[in-house]
C-alpha positions in Angstrom: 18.5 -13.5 16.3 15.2 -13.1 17.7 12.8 -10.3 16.5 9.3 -9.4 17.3 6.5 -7.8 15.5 3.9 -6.2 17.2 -0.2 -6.1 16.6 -0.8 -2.8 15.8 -1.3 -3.2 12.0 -2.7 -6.4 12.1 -5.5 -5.4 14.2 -6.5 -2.2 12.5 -5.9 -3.3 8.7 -7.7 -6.3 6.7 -6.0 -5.6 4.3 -3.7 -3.3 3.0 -0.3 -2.4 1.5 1.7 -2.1 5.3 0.7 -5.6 6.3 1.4 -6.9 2.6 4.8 -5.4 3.1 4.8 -7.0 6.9 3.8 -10.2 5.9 5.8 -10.8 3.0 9.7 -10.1 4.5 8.5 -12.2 7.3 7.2 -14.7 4.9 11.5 -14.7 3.3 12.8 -14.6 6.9 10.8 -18.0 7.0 13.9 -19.7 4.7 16.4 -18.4 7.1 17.3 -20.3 10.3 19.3 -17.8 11.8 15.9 -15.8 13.3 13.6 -16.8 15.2 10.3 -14.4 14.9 7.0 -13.9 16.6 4.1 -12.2 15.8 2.6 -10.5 19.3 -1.4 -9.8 18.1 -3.1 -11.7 20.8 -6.3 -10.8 18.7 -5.8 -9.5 14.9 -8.4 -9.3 11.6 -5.4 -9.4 8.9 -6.5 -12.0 6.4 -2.6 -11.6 4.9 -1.2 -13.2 8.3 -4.2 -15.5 8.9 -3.8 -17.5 5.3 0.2 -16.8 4.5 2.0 -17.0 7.4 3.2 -20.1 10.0 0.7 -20.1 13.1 3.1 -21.6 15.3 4.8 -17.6 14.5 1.9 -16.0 15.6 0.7 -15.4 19.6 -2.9 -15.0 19.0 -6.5 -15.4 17.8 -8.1 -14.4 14.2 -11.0 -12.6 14.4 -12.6 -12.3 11.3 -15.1 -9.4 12.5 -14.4 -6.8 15.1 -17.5 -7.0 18.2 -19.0 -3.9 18.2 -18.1 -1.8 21.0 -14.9 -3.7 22.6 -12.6 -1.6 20.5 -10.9 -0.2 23.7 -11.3 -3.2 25.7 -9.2 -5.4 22.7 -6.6 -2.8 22.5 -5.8 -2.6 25.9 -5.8 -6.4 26.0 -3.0 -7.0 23.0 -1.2 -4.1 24.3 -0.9 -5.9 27.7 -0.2 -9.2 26.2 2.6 -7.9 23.8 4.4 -6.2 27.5 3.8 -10.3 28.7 5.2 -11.8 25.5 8.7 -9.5 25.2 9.4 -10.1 29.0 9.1 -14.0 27.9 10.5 -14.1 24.6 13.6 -11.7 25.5 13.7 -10.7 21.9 16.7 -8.9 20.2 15.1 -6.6 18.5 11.6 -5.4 17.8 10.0 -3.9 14.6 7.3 -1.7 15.3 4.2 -2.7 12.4 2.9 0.9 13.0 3.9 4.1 15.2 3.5 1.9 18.6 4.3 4.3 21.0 3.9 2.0 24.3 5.8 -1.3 22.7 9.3 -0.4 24.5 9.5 0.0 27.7 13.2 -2.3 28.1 14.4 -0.2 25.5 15.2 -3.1 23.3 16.8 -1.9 20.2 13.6 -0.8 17.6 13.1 -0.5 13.8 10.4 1.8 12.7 9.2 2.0 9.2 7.6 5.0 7.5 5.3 4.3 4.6 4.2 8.4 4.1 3.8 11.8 5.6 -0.1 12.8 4.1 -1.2 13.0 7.8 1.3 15.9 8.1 1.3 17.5 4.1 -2.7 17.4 5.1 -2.9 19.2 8.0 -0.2 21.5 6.6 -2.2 22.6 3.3 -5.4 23.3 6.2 -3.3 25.8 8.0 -1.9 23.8 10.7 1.5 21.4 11.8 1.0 18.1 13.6 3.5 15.7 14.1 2.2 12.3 14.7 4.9 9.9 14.7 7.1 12.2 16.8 7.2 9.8 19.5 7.2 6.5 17.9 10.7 8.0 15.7 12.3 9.3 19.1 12.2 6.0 20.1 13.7 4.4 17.5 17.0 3.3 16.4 16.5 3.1 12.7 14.0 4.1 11.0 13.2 2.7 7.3 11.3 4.4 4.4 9.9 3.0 1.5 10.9 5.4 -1.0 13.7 8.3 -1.3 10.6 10.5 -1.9 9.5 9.5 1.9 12.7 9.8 3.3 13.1 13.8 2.1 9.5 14.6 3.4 10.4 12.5 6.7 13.6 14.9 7.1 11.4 17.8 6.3 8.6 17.3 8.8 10.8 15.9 11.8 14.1 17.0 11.3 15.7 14.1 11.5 19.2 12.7 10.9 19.9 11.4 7.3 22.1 9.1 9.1 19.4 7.3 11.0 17.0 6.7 7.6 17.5 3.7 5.4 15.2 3.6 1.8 14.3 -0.2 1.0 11.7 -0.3 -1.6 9.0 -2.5 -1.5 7.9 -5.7 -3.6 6.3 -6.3 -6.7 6.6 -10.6 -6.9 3.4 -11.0 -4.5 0.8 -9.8 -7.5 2.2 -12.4 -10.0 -1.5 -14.4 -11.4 -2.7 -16.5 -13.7 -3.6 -15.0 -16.7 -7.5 -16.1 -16.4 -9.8 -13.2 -16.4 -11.9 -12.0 -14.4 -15.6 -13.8 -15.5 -18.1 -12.2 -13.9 -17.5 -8.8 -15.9 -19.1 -7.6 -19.4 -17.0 -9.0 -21.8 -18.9 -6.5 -24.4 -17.3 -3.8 -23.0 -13.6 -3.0 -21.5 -12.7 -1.7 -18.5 -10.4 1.2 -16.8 -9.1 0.2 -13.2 -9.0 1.8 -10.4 -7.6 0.7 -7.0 -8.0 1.4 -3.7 -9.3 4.4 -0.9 -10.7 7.4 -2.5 -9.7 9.7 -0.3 -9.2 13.6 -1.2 -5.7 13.4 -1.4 -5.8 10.1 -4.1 -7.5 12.4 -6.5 -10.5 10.6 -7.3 -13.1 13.7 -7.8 -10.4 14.2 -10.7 -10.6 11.0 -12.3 -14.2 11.3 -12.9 -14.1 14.5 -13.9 -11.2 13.4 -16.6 -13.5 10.5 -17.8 -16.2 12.4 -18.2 -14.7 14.9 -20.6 -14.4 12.1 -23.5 -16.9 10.9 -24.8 -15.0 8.3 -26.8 -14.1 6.9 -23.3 -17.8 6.9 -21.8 -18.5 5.2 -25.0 -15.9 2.6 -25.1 -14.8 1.9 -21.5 -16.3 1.0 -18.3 -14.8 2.4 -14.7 -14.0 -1.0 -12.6 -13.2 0.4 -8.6 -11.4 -2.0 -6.6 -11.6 -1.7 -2.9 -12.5 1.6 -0.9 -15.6 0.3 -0.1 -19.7 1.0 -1.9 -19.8 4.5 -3.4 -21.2 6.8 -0.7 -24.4 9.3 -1.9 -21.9 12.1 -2.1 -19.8 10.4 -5.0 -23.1 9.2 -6.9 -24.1 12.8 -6.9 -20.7 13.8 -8.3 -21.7 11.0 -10.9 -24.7 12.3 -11.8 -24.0 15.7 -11.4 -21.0 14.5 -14.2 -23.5 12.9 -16.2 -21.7 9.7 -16.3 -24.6 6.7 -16.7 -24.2 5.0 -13.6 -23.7 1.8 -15.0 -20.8 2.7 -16.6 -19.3 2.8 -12.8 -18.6 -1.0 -11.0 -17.4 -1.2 -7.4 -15.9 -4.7 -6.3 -14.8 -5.9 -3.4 -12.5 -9.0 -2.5 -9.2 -10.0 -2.6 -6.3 -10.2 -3.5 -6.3 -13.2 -6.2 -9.7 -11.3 -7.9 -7.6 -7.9 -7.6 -4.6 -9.4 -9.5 -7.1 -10.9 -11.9 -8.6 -7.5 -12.8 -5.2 -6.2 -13.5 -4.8 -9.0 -16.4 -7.6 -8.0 -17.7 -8.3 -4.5 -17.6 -7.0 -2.1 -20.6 -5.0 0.0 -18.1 -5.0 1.0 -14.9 -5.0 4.5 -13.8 -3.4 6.1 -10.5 -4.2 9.8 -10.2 -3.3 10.2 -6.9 -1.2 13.6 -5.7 0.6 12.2 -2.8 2.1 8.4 -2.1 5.0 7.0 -0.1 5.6 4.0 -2.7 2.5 3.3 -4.7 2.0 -0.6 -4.4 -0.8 -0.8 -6.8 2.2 1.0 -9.4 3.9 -2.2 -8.9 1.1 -4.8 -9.0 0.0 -3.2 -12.3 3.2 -3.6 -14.1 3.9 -6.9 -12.6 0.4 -8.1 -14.3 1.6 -6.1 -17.4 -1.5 -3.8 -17.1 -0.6 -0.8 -18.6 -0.3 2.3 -16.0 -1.2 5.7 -16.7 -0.8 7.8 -13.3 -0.6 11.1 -11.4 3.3 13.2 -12.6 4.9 13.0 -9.0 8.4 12.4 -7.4 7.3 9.4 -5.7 5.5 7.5 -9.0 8.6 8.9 -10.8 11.3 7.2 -8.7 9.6 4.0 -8.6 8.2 3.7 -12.4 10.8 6.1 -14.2 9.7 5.6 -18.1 7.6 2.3 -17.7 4.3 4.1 -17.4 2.4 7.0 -18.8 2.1 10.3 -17.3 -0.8 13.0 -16.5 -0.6 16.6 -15.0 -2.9 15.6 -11.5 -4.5 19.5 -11.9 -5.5 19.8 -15.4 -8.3 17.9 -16.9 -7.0 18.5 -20.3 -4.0 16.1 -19.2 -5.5 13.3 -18.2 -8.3 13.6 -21.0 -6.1 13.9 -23.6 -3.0 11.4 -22.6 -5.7 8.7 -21.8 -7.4 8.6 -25.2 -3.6 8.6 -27.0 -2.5 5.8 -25.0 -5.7 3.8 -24.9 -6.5 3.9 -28.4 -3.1 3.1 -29.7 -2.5 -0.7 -29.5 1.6 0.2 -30.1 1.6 2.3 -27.0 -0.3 -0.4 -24.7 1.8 -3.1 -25.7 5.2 -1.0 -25.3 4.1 -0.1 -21.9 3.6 -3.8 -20.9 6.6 -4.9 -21.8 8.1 -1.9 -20.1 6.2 -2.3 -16.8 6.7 -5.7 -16.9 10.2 -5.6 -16.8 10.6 -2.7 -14.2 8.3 -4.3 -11.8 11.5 -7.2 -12.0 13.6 -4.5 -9.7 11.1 -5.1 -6.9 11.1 -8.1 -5.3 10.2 -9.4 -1.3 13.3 -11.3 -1.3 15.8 -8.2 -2.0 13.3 -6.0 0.5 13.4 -9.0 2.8 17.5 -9.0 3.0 18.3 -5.3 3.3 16.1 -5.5 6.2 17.7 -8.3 7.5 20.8 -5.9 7.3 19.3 -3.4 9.3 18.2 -5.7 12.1 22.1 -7.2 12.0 23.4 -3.3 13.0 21.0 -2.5 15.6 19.7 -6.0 17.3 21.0 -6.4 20.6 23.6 -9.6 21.6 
């Protein structure tokens, strides 16, 4: 069987949990000699596919920064190249990385996955319907969602056959570290994690707000932020306006091995975001047996179930109060390691990897 993957993701995403999930079933379908893949990104920035995957899978060039002002220029150049490679490769099937909407004009048969629908619950809570994918899901054959939670919204916003929708979950086993800590943080003082964009819809505003309510916590524990990028001067004035001592805040950068590292050795991590379609981080946290408190929603429900701690995402009080009786209780941190530990066991790349591999066998074409 041969299948192709297309640039989209690659180019746009560093990093990021849709070309972790990319990268990683392509990484199992590197055991099996039954397909032959390719990755069309004539010109991609993904540090995932540059370091984990087989270049002699991959038709292009890593760049590891974007030239200013050629954004159009290299778009319209990989999407020309990807029409070049199909026509040569005569693939059996192609798997769309990311709501392509000009990737199949043979018709060859096409998986699409969808990871969430906040562009549409957004623009919805505004006042206003948009349907972005519309197109990309028309065109597809299958379509794949990461969670049952995604799968109902997906029905919701587009309408569209429960019969066309497979749910395969995502992986956990990529996170596994060593247990070393992370050095270069104050030892004198422990740390709360959090990971990733903060966006309106991941709740962040919240979070500070909830911290800031205990002083037991401002006292005791540090705020480590992974990822999203330097604070802007609009969330240092929410810190300040907070009256949270700045230095009590640490932004880091990096990846993934330091990110894995900080789960080992934070005291928990916390996800109080509204909205997700799977929640990776949920999964790397448990997998690193950091304890999770999160955000009470059908998505970190179905994937977490009883392995982590819950918070009402609209009242302060919540998260104040279920943060301090978890974090000071050395029973309750413990219980939930063992407990996260072992549900993160359910996820794994290889069982994502072969229900996948299922879907292509329906749909490829001979």
């Amino acid at each position: 069987m041969r299948i192709i993957y297309d640039y989209k993701i690659f180019w746009s995403q560093k990093y990021g949990g849709i070309s972790r999930y990319f990268v990683n079933i392509i990484k199992n379908f590197h055991k099996n000699k039954n397909i032959d893949f390719k990755i069309i990104a004539p010109f991609y920035q993904n540090s995932y596919l540059n370091y984990e995957i087989d270049k002699k899978k991959i038709f292009g060039l890593y760049m590891k920064k974007k030239i200013p002002k050629t954004h159009f220029l290299f778009k319209q150049f990989n999407k020309f190249f990807f029409k070049y490679s199909v026509h040569n490769f005569k693939p059996n099937l192609i798997h769309s990385t990311y709501y392509n909407e000009n990737i199949n004009k043979k018709k060859i048969p096409l998986i699409v996955t969808v990871y969430d629908l906040i562009h549409e619950k957004l623009a919805k809570e505004e006042g206003y319907e948009i349907f972005p994918k519309y197109k990309s899901l028309m065109m597809a054959n299958h379509v794949i969602c990461i969670s049952k939670k995604t799968k109902e919204d997906l029905i919701k916003f587009y309408n569209i056959s429960e019969n066309k929708i497979s749910v395969i979950y995502l992986g956990s086993d990529h996170a596994l570290s060593s247990p070393n800590k992370y050095e270069s943080l104050n030892k004198d003082k422990p740390y709360i994690l959090y990971v990733g964009s903060r966006e309106k819809y991941k709740n962040f505003q919240f979070f500070l707000e909830g911290y800031s309510l205990s002083d037991r916590l401002k006292m005791d524990f540090n705020l480590v932020l992974f990822g999203g990028g330097k604070l802007s001067n609009k969330e240092r004035k929410i810190i300040s306006d907070l009256k949270i001592d700045h230095k009590n805040i640490i932004q880091i950068d990096g990846d993934d091995k330091k990110l894995y590292q900080l789960y080992k050795s934070s005291k928990m991590f916390i996800f109080p975001s509204i909205y997700e379609g799977f929640g990776l981080p949920l999964v790397e946290a448990m997998a690193n047996e950091c304890p999770v408190i999160c955000a009470k929603n059908k998505v970190f429900e179905e994937i977490a179930g009883d392995a982590v701690e819950y918070f009402d995402p609209t009242y302060l009080e919540s998260f104040k109060e279920k943060v301090e009786e978890v974090i000071y209780s050395n029973s309750r941190i413990k219980e939930l390691k063992l407990l996260g530990k072992a549900k993160s066991e359910n996820y794994s790349w290889g069982k994502c990897a072969d229900e996948t591999l299922k879907i292509y066998s329906k749909f490829a074409r001979n």
